[in-house]
C-alpha positions in Angstrom: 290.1 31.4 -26.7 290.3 29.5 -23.2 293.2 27.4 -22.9 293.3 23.6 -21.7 294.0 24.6 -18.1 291.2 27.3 -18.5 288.7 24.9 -19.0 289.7 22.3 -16.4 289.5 25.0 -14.2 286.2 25.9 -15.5 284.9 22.6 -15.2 286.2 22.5 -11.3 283.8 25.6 -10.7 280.5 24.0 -12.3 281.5 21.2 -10.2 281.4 23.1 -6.9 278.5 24.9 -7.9 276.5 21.9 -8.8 277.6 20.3 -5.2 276.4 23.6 -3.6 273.4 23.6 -5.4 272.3 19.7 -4.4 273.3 20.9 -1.0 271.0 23.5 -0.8 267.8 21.9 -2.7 267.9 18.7 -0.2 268.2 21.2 2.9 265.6 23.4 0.8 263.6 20.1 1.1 264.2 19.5 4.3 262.8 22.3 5.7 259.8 22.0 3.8 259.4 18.9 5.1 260.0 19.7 8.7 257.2 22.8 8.3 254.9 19.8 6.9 255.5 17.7 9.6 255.4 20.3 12.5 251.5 21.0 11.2 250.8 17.5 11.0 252.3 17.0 14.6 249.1 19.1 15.8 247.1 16.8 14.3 248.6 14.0 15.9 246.8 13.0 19.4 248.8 14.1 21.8 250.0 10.9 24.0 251.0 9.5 20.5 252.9 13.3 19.6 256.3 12.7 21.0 257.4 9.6 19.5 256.8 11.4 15.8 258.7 14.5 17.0 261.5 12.8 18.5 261.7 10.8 15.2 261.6 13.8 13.7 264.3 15.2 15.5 266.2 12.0 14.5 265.5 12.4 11.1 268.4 12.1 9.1 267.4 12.1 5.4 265.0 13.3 2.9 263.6 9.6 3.0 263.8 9.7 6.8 261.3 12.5 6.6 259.3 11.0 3.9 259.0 7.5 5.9 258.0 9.9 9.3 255.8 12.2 7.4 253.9 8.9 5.4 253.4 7.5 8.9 252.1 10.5 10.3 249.3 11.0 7.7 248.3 7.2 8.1 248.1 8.0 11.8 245.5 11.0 11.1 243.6 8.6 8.8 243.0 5.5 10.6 242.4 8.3 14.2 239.6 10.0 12.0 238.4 6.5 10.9 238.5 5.2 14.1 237.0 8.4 15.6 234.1 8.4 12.9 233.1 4.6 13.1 233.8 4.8 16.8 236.0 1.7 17.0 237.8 1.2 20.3 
């Protein structure tokens, strides 16, 4: 049978191991989201390019890279729009 101090100790591990394993599923996510964004970034017209991959770079959150990644995909759409209905 595990003692008080047993279990207190216990608890401290599943503690640790639940920080470790947030740490790894938001960097997990991050890199998924980086990969996404790097393929969208070749989508991107080039003189517009940069700015998304030095926000990119910048990124410092999950949201971060969800605002950047959001922003990128309404880029492509309107440029396909625009390209299609020959705006501009």
């Amino acid at each position: 049978m595990l003692g008080k101090g047993d279990l207190s100790k216990k608890g401290t591990e599943v503690d640790h191991l639940a920080g470790l394993e947030e740490e790894i599923t938001r960097t997990d996510r991050m890199i998924q989201m980086k990969v996404a964004m790097n393929y969208l970034a070749q989508l991107i017209d080039p003189k517009y390019r940069q700015a998304f991959e030095e926000a990119e770079r910048s990124a410092k959150s999950i949201d971060d890279m969800n605002r950047i990644i959001e922003l990128a995909k309404k880029f492509i759409a309107q440029r396909t729009v625009v390209d299609l209905l020959g705006i501009e």
